[in-house]
N, C-alpha and C positions, 0 to 999 in steps of 0.2 A: 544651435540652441543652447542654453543655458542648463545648469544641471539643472535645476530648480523649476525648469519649463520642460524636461522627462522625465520625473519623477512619478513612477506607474504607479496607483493607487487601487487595490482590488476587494474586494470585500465578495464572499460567496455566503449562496442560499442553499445549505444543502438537505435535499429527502431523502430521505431513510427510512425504507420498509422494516415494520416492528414486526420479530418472527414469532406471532401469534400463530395460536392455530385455528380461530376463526377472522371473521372480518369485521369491520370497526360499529358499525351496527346493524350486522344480523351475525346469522349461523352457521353464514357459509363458510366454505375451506378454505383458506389463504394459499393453497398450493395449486396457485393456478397456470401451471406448466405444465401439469400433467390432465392428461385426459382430453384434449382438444379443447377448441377453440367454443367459446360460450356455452359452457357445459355446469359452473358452478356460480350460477348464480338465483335467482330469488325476488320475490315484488321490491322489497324494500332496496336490496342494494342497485334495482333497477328504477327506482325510485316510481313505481308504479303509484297510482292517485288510490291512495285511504292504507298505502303502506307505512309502518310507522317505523322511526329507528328506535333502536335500544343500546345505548352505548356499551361498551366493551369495557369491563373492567380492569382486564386484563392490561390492556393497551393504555390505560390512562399511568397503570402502577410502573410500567414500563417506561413512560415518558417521562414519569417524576424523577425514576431510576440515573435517567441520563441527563436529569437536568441538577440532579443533586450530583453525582459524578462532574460536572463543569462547572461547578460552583455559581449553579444560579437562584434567584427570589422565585418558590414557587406565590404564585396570587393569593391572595383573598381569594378571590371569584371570577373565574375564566367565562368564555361564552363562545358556542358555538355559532358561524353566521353561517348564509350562503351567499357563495361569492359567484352571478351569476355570467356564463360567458357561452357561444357557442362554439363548438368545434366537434366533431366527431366522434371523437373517442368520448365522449363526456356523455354518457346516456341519459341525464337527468334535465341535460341543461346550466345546471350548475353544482357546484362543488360545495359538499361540505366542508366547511375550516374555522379557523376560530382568528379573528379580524383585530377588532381594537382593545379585546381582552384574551390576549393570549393565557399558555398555563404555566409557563416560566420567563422570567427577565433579568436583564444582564448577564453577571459571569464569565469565564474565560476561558481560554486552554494553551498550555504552555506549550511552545515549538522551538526548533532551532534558527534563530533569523540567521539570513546570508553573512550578516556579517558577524559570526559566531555568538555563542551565549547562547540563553533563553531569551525568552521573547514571549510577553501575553496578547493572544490575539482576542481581543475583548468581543463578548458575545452580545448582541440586540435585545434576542428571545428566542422561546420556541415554542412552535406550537404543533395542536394535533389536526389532522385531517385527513380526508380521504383518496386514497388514490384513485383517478380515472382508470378507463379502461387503455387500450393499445391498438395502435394502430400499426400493421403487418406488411410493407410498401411491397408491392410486386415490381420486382426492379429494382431501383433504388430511390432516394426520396426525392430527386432530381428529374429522373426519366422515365420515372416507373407508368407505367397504363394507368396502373389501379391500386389500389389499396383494400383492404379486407381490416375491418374492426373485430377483435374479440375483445369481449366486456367482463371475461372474467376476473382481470388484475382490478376492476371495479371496487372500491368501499373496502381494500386491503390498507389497512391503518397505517398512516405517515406520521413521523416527525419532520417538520422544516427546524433547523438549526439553522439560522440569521447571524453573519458575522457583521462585527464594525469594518469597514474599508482601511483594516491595518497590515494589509500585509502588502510587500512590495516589489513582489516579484512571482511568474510564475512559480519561480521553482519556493518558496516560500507557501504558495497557496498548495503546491502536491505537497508539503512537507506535512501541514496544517491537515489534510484529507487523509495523512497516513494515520495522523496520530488520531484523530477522531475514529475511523475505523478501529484501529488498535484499541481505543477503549470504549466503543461499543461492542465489539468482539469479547472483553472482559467483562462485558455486563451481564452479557450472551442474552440481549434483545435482539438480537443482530445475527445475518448468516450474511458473510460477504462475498461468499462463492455462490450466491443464487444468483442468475440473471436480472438485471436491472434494479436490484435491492437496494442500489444508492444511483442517485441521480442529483445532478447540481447544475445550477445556475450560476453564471459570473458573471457581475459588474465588475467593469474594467475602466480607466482612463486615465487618460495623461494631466496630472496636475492642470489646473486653469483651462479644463474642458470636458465636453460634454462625456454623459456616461453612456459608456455601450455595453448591453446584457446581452451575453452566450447562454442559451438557452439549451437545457435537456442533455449536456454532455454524461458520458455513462462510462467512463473511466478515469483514476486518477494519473496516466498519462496523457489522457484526452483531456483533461482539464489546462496540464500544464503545454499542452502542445497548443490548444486553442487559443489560450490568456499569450502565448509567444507569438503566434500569426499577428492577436492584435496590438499585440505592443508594436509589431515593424510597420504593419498595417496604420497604426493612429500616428506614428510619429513620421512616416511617408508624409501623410495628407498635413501634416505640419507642416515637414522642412518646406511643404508645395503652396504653402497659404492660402490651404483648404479647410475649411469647417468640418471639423465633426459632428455628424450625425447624432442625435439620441436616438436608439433603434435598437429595438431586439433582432437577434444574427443567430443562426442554427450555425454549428459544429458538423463539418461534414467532412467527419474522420477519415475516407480511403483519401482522400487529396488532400488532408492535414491544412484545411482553411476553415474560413467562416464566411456566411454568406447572407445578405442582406432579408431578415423573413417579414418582416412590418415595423413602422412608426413605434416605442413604445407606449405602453399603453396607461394611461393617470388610473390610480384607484377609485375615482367618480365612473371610470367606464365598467365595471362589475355591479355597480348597483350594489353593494355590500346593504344585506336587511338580517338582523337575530332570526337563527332558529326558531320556528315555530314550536317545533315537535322534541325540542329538548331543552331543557331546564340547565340554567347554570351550572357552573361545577365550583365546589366549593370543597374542595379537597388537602389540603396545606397541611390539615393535623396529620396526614398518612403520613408527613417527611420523616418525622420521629422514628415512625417503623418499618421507614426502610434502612437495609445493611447493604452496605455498599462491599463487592468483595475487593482484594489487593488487585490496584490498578497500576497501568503502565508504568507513571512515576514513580511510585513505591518498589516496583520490581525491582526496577532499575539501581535504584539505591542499598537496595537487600542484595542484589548479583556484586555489586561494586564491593560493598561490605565483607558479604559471604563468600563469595565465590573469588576474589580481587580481580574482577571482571576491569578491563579499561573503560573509561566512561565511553568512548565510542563502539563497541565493543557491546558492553552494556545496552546501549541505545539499542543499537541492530538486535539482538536477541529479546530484549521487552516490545519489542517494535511488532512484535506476531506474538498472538498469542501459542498459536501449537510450536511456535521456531522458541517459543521461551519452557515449555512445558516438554520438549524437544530434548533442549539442555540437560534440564533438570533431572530426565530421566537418565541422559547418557556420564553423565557425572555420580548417580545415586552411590554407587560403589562404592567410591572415595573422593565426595568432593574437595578434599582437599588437597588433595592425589592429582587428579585427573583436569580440573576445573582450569585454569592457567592455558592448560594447554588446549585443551577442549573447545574453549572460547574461543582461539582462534582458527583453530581448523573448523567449525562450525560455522561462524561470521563471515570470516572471508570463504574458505575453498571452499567448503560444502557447498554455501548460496549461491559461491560463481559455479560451481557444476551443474548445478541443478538451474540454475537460470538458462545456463548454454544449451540444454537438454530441453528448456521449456518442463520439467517436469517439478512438481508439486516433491511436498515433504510427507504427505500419507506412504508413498511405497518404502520410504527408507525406514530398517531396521535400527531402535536405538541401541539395542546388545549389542551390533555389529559395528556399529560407530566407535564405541565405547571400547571392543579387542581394537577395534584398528588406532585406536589413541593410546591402548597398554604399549602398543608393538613400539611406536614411533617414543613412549616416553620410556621405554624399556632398553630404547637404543638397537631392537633387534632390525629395524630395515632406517634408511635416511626417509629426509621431509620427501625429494622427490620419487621414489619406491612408495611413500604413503600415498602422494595422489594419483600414482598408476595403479593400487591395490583400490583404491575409490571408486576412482575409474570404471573398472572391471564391476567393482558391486552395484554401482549404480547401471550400466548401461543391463545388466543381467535382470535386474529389479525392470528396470524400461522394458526389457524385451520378454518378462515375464517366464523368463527360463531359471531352470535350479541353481541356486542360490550359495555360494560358496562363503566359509569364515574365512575373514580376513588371513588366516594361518594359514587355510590351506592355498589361496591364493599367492600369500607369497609364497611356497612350498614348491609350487607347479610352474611358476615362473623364476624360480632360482632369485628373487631379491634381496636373502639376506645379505645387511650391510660385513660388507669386506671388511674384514678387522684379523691384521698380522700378516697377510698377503698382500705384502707391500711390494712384490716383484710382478704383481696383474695390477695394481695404480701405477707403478715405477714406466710398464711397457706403456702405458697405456700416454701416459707426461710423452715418453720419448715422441711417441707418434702424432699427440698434439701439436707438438712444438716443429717437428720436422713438418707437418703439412700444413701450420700456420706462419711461415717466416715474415710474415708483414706484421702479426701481433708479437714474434719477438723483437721486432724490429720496435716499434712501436714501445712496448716496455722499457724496451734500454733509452728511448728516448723520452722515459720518464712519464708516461700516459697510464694512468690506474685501469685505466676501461681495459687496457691490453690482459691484465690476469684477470678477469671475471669473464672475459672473453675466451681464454683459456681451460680456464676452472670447467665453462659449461663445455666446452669440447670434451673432457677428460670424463665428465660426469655422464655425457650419451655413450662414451667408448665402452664404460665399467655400469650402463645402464640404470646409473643411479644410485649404484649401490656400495660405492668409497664414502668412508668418514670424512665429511667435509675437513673438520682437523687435519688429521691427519694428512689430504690430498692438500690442502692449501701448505703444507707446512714442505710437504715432497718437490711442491711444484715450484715452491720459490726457490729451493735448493735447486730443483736443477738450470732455473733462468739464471741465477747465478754463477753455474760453473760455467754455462754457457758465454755469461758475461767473460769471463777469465783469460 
């Protein structure tokens, strides 16, 4: 095929629960995870006959919040409809949302496209609406017997964000779902650690055909793992001069596919009719009064400035909100001290430790971060002695046992770095070199890989703890007498 005939084209519809703490019109408690199954609800969010809604003020300020954050047109005058369907989970029958007058349009948000830069992913709209209830599969959604409804998550207030079909690749669309979370998280409309608080839809297709929607995925590697099935999936039934389907496709994460769930459906099949029971919204002069606080970009550019963060570097630490406010505590001291170097033992090693552990940045101590970046910029232990002192703090933090400083850790494990004891690096060469003779071999015939090969032999002997200077400088001294 031609490049120009797989060219993936993707555009996502994502909801996002707004973390009020009631629900979008009534009283009830948005925290419906706690307390069991149909426990907080009420006539109107049940949408009982002569129950009436009262919109949520809260949730409307909130939606402007995030539509003025992605630089969109809030309306003249929005309108809530009902979009009617049945299914299950939907206690009412249909859904309240706001149809052909949303309450923002257009707009953008800037990403890193694959092929480097920024890149604006031009926004549709957004609108408000209510979320259905949940359905609970006994089994799995596949094989399960039965299924059990709770209708608590019922009338908890949605923004849909509607993208343009600009982006063009999955990993572009996870990059896109990072940086939206990232600054809903800065709005703090948003709790991204709640269960199912973002959810998304993806249109997907191959240039010159038809569009397939992945429907309800509830992670952003499940998004980027879904949009990858279908790309090998749409461009199979290509090379095969097969027709693609227009069909919505559920995400069925443990097997990392998608799988056929109905025809899609035209907007004539909802019956879209205005709210009876609620009055337009006409809200545009609130934009003035809302303040927007410092968002992801602007960090970004403030760490680069202030801190001489690398812009990638940069990126990664504005990319979280508490991994940026993270920073900033572990630097207070002396950011100008500390900051250089901070940035990259934070960026990189901290998040691969903490990704390898599966554990979160709540347990980590910022003081303790902050001695262990004194020690390493103080020259008192090497880089590899820092991430065995790490190491030690964080699996202690995991295992919830008594907690040691960075100092005394290396204290108890003897890491200070070797400095003038050149006859414990000196012994230590000899016996790399005698029990590696195919990397001296290798060296003399001129191969670079043979002394980094060396280097790390010499460095597990002295447990990490020789001045790299100093041992690269010993080490080549003695490949060279060797040589003689």
């Amino acid at each position: 095929m031609a490049e120009e005939e797989t060219q993936v084209i993707v555009g996502l519809e994502v909801h996002c629960q707004l973390d009020t703490k009631s629900k979008l019109f009534c009283g009830c408690s948005t925290d419906y995870r706690s307390d069991g199954p149909n426990t907080h609800l009420c006539p109107i969010c049940l949408g009982l006959p002569g129950a009436m809604p009262a919109l949520n003020k809260r949730a409307i300020e909130y939606a402007m919040k995030v539509a003025k954050a992605l630089n969109c047109e809030i309306v003249n005058e929005s309108e809530f409809s009902r979009k009617n369907y049945f299914y299950p989970d939907l206690d009412k029958a249909y859904q309240i949302t706001q149809y052909d007058k949303p309450l923002a349009e257009g707009g953008y948000l800037e990403i890193e496209s694959d092929a480097g830069g920024e890149k604006k992913v031009r926004l549709t709209r957004i609108h408000v609406e209510e979320d259905p209830g949940r359905l609970v599969h006994m089994g799995n959604v596949e094989r399960g017997k039965y299924s059990l409804v709770d209708y608590n998550r019922a009338g908890i207030p949605l923004i849909e964000i509607v993208s343009e079909p600009d982006m063009r690749s999955p990993k572009e669309a996870r990059k896109f779902l990072n940086k939206l979370r990232a600054t809903l998280e800065y709005l703090s409309v948003f709790d991204s650690e709640k269960e199912g608080s973002l959810r998304v839809d993806a249109n997907i297709s191959i240039k010159g055909h038809e569009r397939v929607e992945v429907k309800n995925i509830t992670s952003y590697k499940g998004v980027e793992k879904a949009l990858t099935f279908e790309v090998t999936r749409q461009k199979n039934l290509i090379r095969r001069g097969l027709r693609i389907e227009r069909e919505t496709r559920h995400f069925l994460e443990g097997r990392g596919v998608t799988q056929s769930a109905r025809s899609k459906e035209q907007e004539h099949d909802y019956r879209y009719f205005p709210e009876p029971d609620l009055r337009p919204l006409r809200v545009k002069s609130w934009v003035d009064g809302i303040v927007l606080p410092e968002l992801p970009d602007a960090r970004r550019e403030r760490f680069m400035a202030q801190y001489g963060c690398s812009l990638n570097h940069a990126r990664t630490l504005t990319g979280d909100l508490k991994l940026a406010n993270f920073f900033e505590k572990v630097v207070s001291s002396d950011p100008k001290g500390l900051a250089p170097l901070a940035s990259t033992w934070i960026a990189d090693t901290l998040i691969g430790e903490l990704n390898y552990r599966d554990m979160g940045l709540d347990p980590v101590d910022p003081e303790s971060v902050a001695a262990l970046i004194w020690l390493l910029k103080a020259g008192t232990i090497t880089d590899k002695s820092g991430v065995e002192v790490l190491r030690v703090m964080l699996d202690q933090r995991l295992k919830k046992e008594k907690t040691e400083t960075p100092d005394a850790i290396v204290a108890r494990l003897g890491l200070t770095r070797t400095t003038g004891d050149t006859g414990a690096i000196a012994a230590a060469i000899e016996e790399a070199i005698s029990e590696n003779p195919k990397a001296l071999e290798d060296y003399r015939n001129g191969e670079g890989k043979a002394l980094n090969f060396l280097v790390g032999q010499v460095m597990k002997k002295t447990r990490g703890k020789a001045d790299p200077a100093e041992l690269n400088r010993m080490l080549i001294e003695a490949l060279k007498k060797k040589e003689a």
